[in-house]
NUZA-293212 format. One record per atom (N, C-alpha, C): atom name; residue number from 1; chain; residue in one letter; x, z, y. Coordinates in nm, 3 decimals. Layout:
! residues N
(node 'CA'; NUM; 'A'; 'a'; (X; Z; Y))
...
This chain:
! residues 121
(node 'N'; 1; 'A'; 'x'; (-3.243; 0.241; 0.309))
(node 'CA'; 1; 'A'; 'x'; (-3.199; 0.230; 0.173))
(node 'C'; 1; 'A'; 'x'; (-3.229; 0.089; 0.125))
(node 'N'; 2; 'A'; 'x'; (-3.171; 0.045; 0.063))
(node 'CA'; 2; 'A'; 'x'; (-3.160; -0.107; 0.010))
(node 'C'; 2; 'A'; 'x'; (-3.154; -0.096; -0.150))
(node 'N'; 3; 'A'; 'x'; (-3.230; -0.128; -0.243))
(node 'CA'; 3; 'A'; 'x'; (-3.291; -0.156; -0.367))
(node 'C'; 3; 'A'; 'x'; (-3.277; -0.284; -0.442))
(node 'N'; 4; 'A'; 'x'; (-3.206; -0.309; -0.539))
(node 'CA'; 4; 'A'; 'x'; (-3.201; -0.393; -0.524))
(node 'C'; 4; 'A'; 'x'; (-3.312; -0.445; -0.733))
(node 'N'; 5; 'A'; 'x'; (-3.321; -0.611; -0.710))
(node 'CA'; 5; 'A'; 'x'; (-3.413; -0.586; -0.842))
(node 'C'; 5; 'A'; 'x'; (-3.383; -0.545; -0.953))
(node 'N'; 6; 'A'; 'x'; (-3.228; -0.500; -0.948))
(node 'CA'; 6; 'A'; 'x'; (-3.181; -0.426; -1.108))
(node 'C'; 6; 'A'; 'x'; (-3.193; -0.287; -1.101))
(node 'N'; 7; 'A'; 'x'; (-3.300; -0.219; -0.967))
(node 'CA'; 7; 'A'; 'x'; (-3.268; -0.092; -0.936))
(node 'C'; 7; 'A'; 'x'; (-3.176; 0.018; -0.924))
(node 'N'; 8; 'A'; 'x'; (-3.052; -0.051; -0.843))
(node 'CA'; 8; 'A'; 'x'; (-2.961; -0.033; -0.867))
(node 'C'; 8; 'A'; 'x'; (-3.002; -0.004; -0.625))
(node 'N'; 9; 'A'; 'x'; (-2.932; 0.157; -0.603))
(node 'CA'; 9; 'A'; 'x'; (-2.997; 0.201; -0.485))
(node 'C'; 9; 'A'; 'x'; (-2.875; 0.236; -0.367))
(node 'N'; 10; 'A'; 'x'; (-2.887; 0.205; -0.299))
(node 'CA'; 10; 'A'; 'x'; (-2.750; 0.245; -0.190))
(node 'C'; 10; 'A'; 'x'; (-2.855; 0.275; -0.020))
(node 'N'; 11; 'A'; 'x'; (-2.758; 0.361; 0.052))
(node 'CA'; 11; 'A'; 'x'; (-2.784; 0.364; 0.195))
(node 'C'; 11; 'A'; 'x'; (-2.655; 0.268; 0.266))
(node 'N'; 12; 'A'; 'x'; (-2.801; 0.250; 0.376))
(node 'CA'; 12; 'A'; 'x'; (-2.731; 0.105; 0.431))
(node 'C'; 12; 'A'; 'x'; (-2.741; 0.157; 0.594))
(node 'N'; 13; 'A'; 'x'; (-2.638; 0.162; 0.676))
(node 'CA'; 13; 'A'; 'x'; (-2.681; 0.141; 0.798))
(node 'C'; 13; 'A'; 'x'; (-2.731; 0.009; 0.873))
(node 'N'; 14; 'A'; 'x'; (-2.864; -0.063; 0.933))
(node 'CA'; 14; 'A'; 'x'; (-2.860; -0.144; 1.018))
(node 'C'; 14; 'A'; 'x'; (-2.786; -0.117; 1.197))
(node 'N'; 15; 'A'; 'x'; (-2.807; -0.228; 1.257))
(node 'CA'; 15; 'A'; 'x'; (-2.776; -0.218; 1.369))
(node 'C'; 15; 'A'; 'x'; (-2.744; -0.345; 1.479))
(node 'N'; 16; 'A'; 'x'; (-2.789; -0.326; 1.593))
(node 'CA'; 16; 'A'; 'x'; (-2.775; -0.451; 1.633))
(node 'C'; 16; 'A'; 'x'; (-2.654; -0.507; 1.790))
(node 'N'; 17; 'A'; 'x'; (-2.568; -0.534; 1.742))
(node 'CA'; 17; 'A'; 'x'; (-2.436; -0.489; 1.829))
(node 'C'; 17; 'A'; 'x'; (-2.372; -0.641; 1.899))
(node 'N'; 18; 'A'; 'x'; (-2.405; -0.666; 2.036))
(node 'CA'; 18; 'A'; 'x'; (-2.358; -0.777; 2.082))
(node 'C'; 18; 'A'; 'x'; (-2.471; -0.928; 2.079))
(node 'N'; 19; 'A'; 'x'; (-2.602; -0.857; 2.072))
(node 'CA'; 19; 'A'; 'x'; (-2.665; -0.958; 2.026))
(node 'C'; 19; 'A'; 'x'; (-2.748; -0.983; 1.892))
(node 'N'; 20; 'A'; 'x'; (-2.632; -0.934; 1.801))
(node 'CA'; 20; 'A'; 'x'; (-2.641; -1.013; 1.659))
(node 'C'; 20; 'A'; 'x'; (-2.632; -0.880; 1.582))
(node 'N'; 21; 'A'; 'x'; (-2.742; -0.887; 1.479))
(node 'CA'; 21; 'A'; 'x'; (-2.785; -0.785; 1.336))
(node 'C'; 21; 'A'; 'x'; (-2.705; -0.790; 1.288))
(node 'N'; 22; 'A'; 'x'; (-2.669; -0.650; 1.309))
(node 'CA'; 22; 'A'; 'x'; (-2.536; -0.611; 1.128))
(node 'C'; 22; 'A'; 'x'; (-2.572; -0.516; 1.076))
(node 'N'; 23; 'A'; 'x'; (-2.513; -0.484; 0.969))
(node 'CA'; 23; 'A'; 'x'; (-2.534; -0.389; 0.874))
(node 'C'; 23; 'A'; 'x'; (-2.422; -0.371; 0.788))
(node 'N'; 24; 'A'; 'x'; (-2.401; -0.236; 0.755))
(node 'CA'; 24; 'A'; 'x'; (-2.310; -0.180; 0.694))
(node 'C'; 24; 'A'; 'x'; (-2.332; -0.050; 0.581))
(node 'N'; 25; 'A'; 'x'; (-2.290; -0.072; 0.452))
(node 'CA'; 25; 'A'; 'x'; (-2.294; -0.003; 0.350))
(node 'C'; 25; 'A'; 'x'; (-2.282; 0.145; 0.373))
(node 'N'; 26; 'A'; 'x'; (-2.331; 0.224; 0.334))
(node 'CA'; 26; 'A'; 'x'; (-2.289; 0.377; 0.331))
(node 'C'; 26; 'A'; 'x'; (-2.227; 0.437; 0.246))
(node 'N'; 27; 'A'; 'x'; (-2.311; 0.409; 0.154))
(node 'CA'; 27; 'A'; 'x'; (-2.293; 0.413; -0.033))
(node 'C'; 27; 'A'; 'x'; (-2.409; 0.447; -0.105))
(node 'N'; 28; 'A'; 'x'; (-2.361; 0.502; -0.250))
(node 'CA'; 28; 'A'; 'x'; (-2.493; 0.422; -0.321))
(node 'C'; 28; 'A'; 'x'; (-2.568; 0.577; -0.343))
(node 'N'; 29; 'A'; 'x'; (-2.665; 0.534; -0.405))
(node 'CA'; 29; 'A'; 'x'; (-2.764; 0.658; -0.438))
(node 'C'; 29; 'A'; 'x'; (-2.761; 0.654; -0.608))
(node 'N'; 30; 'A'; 'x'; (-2.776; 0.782; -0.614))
(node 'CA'; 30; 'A'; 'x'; (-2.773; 0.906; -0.566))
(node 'C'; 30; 'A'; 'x'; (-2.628; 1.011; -0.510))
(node 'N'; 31; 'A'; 'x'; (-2.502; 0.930; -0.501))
(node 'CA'; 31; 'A'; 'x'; (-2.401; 0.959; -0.488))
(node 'C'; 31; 'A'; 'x'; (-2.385; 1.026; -0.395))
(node 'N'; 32; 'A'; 'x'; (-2.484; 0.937; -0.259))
(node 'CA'; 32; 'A'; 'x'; (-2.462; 1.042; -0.161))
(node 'C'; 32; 'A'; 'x'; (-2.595; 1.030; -0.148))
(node 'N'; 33; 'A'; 'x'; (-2.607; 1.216; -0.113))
(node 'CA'; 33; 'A'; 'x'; (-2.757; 1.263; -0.072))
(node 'C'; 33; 'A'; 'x'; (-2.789; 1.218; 0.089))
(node 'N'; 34; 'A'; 'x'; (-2.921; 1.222; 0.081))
(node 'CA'; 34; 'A'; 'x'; (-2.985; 1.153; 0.190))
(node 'C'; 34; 'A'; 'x'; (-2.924; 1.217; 0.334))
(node 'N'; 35; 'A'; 'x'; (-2.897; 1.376; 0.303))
(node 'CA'; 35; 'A'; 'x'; (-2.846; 1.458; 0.417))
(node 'C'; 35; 'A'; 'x'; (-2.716; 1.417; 0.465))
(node 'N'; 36; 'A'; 'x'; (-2.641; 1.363; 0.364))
(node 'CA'; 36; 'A'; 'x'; (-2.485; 1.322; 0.385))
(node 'C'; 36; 'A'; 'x'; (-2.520; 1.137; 0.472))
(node 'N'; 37; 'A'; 'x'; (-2.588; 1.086; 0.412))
(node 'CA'; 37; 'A'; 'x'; (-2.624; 0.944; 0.453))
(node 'C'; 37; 'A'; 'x'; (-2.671; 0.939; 0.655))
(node 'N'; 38; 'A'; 'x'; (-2.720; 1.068; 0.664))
(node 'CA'; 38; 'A'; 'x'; (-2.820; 1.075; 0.790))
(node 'C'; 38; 'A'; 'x'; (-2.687; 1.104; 0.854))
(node 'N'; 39; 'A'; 'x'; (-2.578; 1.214; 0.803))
(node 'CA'; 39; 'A'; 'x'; (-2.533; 1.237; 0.887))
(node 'C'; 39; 'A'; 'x'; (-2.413; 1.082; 0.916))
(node 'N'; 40; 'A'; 'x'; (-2.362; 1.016; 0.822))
(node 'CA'; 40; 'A'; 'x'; (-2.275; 0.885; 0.844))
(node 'C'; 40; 'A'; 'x'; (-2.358; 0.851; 0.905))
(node 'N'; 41; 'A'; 'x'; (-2.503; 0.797; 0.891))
(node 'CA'; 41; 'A'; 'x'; (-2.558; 0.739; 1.000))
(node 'C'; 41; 'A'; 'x'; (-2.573; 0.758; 1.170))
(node 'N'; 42; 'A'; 'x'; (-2.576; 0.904; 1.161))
(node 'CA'; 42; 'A'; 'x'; (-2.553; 0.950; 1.307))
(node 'C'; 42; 'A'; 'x'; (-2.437; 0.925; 1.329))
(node 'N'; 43; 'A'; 'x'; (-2.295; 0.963; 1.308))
(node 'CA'; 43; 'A'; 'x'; (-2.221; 0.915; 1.364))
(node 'C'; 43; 'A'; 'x'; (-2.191; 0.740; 1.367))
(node 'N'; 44; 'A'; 'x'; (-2.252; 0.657; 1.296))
(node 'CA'; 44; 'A'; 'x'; (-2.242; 0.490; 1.343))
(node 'C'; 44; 'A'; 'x'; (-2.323; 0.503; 1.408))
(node 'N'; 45; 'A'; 'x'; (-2.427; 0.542; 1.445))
(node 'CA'; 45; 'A'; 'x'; (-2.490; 0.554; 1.572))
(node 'C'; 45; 'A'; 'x'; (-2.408; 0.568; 1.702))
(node 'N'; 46; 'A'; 'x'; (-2.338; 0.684; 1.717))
(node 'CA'; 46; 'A'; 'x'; (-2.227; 0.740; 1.823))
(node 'C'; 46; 'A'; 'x'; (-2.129; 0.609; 1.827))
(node 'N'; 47; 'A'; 'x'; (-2.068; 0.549; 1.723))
(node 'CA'; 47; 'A'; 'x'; (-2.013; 0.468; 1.761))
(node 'C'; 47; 'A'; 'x'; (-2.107; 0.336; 1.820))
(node 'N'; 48; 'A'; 'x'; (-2.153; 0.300; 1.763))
(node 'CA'; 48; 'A'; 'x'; (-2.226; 0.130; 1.816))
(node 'C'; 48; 'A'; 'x'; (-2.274; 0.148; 1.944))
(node 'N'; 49; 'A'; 'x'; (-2.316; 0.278; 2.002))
(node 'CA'; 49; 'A'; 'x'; (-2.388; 0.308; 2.142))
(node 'C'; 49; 'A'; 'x'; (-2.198; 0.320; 2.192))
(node 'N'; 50; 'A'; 'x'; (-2.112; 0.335; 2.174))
(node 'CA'; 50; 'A'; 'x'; (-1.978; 0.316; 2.242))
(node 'C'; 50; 'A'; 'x'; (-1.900; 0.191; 2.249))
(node 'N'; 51; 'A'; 'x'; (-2.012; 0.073; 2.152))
(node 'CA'; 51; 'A'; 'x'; (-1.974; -0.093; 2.141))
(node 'C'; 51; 'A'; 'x'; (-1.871; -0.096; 2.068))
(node 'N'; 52; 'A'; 'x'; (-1.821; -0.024; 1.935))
(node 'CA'; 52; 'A'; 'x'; (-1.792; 0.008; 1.817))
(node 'C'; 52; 'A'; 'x'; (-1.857; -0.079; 1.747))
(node 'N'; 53; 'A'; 'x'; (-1.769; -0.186; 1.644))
(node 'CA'; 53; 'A'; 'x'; (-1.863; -0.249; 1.554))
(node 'C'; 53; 'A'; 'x'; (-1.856; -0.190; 1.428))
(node 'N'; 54; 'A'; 'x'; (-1.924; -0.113; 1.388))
(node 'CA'; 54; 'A'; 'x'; (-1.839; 0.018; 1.254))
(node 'C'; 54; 'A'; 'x'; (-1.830; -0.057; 1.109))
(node 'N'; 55; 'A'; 'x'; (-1.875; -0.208; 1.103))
(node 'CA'; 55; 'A'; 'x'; (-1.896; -0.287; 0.999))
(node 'C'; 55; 'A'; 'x'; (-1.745; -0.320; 0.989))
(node 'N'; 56; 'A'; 'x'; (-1.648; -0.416; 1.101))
(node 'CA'; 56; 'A'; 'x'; (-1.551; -0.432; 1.172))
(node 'C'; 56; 'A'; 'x'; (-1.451; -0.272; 1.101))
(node 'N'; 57; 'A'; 'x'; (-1.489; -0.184; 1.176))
(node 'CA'; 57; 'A'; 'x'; (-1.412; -0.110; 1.168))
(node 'C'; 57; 'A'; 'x'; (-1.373; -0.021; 1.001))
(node 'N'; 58; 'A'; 'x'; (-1.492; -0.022; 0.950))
(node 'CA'; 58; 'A'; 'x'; (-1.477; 0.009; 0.812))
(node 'C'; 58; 'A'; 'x'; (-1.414; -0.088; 0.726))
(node 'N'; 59; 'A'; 'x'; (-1.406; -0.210; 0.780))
(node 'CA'; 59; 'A'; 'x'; (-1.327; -0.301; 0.687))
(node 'C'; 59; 'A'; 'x'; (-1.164; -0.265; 0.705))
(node 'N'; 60; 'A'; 'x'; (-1.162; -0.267; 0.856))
(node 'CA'; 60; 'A'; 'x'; (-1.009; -0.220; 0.873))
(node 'C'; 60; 'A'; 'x'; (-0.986; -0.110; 0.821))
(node 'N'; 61; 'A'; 'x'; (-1.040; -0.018; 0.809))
(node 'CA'; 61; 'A'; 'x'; (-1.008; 0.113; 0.778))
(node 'C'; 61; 'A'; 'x'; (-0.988; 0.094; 0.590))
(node 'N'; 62; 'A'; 'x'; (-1.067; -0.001; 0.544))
(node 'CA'; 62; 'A'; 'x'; (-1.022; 0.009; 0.405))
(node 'C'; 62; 'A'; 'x'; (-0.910; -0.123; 0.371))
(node 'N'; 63; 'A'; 'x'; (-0.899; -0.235; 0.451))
(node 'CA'; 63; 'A'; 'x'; (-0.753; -0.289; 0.456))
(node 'C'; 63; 'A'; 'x'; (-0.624; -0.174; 0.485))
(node 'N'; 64; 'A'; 'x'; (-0.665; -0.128; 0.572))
(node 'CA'; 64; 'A'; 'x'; (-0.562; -0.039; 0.593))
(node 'C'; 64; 'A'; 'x'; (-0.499; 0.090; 0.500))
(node 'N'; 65; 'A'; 'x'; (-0.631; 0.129; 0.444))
(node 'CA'; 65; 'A'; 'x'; (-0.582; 0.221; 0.317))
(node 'C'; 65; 'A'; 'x'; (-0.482; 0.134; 0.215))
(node 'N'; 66; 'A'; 'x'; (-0.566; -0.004; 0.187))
(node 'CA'; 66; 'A'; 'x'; (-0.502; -0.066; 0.083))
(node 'C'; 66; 'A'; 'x'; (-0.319; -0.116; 0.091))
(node 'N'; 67; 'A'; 'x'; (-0.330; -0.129; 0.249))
(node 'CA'; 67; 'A'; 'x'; (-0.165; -0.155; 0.307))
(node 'C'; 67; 'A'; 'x'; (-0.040; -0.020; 0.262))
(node 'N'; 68; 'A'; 'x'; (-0.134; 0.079; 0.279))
(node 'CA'; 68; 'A'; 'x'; (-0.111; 0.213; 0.287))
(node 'C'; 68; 'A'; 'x'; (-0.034; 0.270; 0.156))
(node 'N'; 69; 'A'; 'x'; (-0.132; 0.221; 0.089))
(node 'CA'; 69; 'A'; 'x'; (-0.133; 0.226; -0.088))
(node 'C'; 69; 'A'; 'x'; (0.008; 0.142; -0.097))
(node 'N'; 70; 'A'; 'x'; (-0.001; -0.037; -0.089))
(node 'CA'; 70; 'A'; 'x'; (0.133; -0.089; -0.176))
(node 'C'; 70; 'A'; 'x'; (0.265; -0.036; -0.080))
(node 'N'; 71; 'A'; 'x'; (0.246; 0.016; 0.015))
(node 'CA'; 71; 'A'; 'x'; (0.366; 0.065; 0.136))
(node 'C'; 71; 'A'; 'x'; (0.401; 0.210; 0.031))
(node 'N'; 72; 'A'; 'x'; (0.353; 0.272; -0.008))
(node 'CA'; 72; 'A'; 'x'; (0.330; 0.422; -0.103))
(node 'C'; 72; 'A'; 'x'; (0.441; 0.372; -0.223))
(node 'N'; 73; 'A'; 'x'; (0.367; 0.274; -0.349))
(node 'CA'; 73; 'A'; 'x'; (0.394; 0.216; -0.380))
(node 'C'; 73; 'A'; 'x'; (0.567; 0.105; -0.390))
(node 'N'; 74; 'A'; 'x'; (0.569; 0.038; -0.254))
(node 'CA'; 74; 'A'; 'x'; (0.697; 0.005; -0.252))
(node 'C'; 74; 'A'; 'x'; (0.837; 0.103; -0.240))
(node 'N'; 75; 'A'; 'x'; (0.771; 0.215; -0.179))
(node 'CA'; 75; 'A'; 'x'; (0.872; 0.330; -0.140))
(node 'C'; 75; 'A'; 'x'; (0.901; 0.377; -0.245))
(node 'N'; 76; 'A'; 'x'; (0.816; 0.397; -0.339))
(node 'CA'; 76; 'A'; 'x'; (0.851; 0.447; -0.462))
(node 'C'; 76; 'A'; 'x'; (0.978; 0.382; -0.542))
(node 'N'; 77; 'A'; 'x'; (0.893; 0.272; -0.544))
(node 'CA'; 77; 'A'; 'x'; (0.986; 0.134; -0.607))
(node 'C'; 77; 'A'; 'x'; (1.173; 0.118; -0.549))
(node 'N'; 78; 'A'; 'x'; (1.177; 0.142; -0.423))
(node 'CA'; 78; 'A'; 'x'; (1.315; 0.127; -0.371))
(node 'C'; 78; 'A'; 'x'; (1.346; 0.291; -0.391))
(node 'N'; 79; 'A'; 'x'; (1.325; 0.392; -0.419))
(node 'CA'; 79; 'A'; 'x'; (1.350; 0.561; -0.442))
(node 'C'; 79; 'A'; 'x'; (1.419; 0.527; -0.596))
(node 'N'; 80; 'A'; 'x'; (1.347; 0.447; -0.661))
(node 'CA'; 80; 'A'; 'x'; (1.396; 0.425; -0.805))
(node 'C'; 80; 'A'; 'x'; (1.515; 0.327; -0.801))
(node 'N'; 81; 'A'; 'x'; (1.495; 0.212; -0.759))
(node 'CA'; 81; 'A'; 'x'; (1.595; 0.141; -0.744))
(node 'C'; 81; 'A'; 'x'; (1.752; 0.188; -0.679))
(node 'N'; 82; 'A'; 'x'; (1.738; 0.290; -0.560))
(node 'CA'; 82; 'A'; 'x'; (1.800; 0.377; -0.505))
(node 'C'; 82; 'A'; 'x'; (1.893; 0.492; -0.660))
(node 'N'; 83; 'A'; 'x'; (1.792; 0.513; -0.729))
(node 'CA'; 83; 'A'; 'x'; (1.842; 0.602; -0.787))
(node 'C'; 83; 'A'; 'x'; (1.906; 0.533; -0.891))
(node 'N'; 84; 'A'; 'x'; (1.878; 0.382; -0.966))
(node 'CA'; 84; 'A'; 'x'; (1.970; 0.371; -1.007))
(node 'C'; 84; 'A'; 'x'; (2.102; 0.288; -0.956))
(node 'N'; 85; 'A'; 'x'; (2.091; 0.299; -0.883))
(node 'CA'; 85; 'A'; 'x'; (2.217; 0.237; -0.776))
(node 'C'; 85; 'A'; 'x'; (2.315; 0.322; -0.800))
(node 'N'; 86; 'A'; 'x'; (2.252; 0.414; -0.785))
(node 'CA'; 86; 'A'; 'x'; (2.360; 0.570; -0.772))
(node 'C'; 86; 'A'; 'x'; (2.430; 0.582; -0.915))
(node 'N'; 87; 'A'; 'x'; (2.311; 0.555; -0.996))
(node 'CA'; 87; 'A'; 'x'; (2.401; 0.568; -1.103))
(node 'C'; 87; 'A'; 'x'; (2.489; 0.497; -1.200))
(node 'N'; 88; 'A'; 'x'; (2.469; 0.344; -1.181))
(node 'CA'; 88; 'A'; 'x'; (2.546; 0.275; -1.185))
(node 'C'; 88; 'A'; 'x'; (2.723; 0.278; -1.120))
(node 'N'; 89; 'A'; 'x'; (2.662; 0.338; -0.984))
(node 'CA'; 89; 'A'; 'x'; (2.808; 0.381; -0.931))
(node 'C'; 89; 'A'; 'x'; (2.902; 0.499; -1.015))
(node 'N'; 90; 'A'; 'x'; (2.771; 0.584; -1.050))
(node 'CA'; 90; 'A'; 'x'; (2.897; 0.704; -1.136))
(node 'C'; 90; 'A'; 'x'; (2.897; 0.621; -1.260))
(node 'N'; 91; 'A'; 'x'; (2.850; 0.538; -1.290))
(node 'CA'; 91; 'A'; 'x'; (2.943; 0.514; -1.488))
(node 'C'; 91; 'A'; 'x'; (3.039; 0.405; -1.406))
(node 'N'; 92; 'A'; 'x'; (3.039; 0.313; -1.297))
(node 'CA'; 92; 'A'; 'x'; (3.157; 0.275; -1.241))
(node 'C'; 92; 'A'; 'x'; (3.278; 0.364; -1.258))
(node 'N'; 93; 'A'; 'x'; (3.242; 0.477; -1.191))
(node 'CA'; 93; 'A'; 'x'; (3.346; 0.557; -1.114))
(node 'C'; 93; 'A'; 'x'; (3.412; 0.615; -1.250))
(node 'N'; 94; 'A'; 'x'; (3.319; 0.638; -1.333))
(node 'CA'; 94; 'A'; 'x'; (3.369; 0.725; -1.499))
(node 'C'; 94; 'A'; 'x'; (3.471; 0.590; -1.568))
(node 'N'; 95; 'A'; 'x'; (3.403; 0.506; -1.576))
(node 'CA'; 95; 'A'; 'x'; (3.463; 0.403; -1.630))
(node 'C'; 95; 'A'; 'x'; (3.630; 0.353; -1.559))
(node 'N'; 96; 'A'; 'x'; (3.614; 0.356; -1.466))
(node 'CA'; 96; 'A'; 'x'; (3.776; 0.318; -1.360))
(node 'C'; 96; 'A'; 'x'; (3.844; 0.440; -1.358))
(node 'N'; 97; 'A'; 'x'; (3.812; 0.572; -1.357))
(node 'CA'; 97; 'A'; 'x'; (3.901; 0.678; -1.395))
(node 'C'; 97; 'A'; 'x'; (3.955; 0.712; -1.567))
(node 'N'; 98; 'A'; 'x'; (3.802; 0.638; -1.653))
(node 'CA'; 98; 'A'; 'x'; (3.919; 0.671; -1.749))
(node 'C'; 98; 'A'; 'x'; (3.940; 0.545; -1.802))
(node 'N'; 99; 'A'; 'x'; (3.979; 0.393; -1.722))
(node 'CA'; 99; 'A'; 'x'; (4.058; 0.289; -1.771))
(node 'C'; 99; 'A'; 'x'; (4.225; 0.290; -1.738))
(node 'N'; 100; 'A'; 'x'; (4.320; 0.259; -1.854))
(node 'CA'; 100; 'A'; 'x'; (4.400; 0.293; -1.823))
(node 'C'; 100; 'A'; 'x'; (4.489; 0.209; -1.668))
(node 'N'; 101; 'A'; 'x'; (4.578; 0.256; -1.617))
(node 'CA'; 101; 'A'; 'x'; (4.682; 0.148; -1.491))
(node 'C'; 101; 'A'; 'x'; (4.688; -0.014; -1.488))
(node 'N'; 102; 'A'; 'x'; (4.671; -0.033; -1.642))
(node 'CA'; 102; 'A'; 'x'; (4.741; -0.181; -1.646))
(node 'C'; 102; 'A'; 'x'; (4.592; -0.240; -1.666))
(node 'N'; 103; 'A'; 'x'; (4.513; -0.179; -1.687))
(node 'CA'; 103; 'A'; 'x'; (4.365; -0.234; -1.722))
(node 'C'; 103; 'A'; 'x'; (4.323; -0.231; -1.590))
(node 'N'; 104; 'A'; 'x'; (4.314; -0.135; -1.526))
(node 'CA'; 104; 'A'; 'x'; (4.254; -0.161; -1.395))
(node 'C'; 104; 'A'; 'x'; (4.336; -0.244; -1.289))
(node 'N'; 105; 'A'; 'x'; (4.473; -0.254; -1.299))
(node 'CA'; 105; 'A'; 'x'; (4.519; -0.366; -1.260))
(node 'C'; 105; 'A'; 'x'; (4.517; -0.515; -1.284))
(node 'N'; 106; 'A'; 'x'; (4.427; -0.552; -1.384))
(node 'CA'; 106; 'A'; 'x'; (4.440; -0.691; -1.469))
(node 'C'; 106; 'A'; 'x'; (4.273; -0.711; -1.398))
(node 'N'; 107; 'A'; 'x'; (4.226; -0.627; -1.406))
(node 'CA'; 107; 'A'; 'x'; (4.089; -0.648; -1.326))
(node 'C'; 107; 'A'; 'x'; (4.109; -0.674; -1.175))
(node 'N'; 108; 'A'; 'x'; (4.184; -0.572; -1.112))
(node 'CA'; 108; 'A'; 'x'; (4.186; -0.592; -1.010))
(node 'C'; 108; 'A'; 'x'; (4.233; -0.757; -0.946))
(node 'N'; 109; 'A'; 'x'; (4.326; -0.789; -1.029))
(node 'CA'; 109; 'A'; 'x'; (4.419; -0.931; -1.010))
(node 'C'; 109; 'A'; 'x'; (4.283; -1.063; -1.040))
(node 'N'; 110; 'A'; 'x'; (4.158; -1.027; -1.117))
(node 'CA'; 110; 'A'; 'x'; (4.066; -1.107; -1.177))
(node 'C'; 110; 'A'; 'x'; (3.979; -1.105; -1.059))
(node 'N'; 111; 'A'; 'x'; (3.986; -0.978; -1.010))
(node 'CA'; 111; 'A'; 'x'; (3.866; -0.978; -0.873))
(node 'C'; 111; 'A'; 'x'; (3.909; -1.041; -0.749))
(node 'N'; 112; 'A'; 'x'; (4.059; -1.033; -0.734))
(node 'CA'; 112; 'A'; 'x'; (4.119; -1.145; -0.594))
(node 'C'; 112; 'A'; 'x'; (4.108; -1.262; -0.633))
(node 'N'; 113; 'A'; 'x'; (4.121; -1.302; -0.759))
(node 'CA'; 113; 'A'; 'x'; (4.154; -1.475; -0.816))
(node 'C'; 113; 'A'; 'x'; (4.007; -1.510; -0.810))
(node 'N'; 114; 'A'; 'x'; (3.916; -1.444; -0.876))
(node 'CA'; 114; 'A'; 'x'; (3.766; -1.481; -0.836))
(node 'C'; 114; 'A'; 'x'; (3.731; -1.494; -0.675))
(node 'N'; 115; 'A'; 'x'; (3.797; -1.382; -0.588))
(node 'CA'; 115; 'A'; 'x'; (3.732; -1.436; -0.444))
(node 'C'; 115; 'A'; 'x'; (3.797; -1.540; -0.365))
(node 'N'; 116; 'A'; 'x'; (3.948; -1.538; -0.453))
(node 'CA'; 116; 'A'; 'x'; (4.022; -1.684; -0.349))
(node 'C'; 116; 'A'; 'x'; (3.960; -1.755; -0.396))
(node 'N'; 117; 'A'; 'x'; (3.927; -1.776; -0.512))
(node 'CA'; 117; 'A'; 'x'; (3.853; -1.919; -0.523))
(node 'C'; 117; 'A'; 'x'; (3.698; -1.956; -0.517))
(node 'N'; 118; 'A'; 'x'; (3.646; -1.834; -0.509))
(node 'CA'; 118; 'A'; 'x'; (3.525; -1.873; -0.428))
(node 'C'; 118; 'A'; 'x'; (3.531; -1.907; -0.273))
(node 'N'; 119; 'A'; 'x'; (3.639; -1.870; -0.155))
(node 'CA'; 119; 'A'; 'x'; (3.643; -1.926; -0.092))
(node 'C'; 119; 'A'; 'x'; (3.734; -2.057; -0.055))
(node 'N'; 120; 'A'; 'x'; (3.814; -2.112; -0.181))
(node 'CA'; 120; 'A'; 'x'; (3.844; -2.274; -0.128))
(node 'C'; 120; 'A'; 'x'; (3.711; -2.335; -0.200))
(node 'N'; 121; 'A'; 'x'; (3.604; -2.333; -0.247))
(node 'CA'; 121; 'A'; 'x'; (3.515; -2.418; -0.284))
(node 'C'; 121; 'A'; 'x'; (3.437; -2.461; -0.103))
C-alpha cells in the first residue's frame, strides 16, 4: 500500500521484471478491499512469473479501451449521419415528384450546363 502525505491510500503492486523494479497501481483504498487487492495481486504475480510486464500491459489494456470508446463513438456519429442522408433523399424524392415537368426540366438543363462546364475548366 502506498500513502501518500495528503493521506490519500492506494494498493500498489511491486515487482521486479527483466532486471529492473516496476510497479503498478491496483487502486485506491478503501475502494478496493484488501481481499480484492491480494487477489489482483496474485494474479500479476501469475503473470510476471510468465515474463508478462502487467505495468506494460495495463497501459495497453486502458489505451485500448479508450480506442474502443472513440471507435463506439464514431459509429455512432456515421449511424446519424447515415440517417440523415436518408432523409435528405426522401424530401429530394418528395420535392421532384411534386415539382411540376417544366420545373424539373429547367433544373435538369442547369445540372448538364453546370457539369459541361465544370469540365472545360
Amino acid at each position: 500500500m502506498l500513502v501518500s502525505g495528503t493521506g490519500y491510500a492506494a494498493w500498489r503492486f511491486r515487482y521486479w521484471l527483466a532486471g529492473k523494479h516496476k510497479a503498478v497501481a491496483i487502486g485506491p483504498y478503501p475502494k478496493i478491499a484488501i481481499a480484492e487487492a491480494r487477489e489482483i495481486a496474485a494474479g500479476f504475480r501469475v503473470s510476471v512469473a510468465n515474463g508478462v510486464d502487467v505495468a506494460e500491459e495495463k497501459q495497453a489494456n486502458k489505451e485500448l479501451a479508450k480506442l474502443e470508446k472513440e471507435e463506439a463513438l464514431l459509429i455512432a456519429e456515421v449511424k446519424a449521419l447515415e440517417q440523415q442522408l436518408v432523409q435528405v433523399h426522401e424530401w429530394i424524392e418528395q420535392w421532384w415528384q411534386s415539382a411540376s415537368k417544366a420545373k424539373r426540366v429547367a433544373l435538369h438543363r442547369q445540372w448538364k450546363e453546370r457539369a459541361k462546364s465544370g469540365r472545360d475548366n
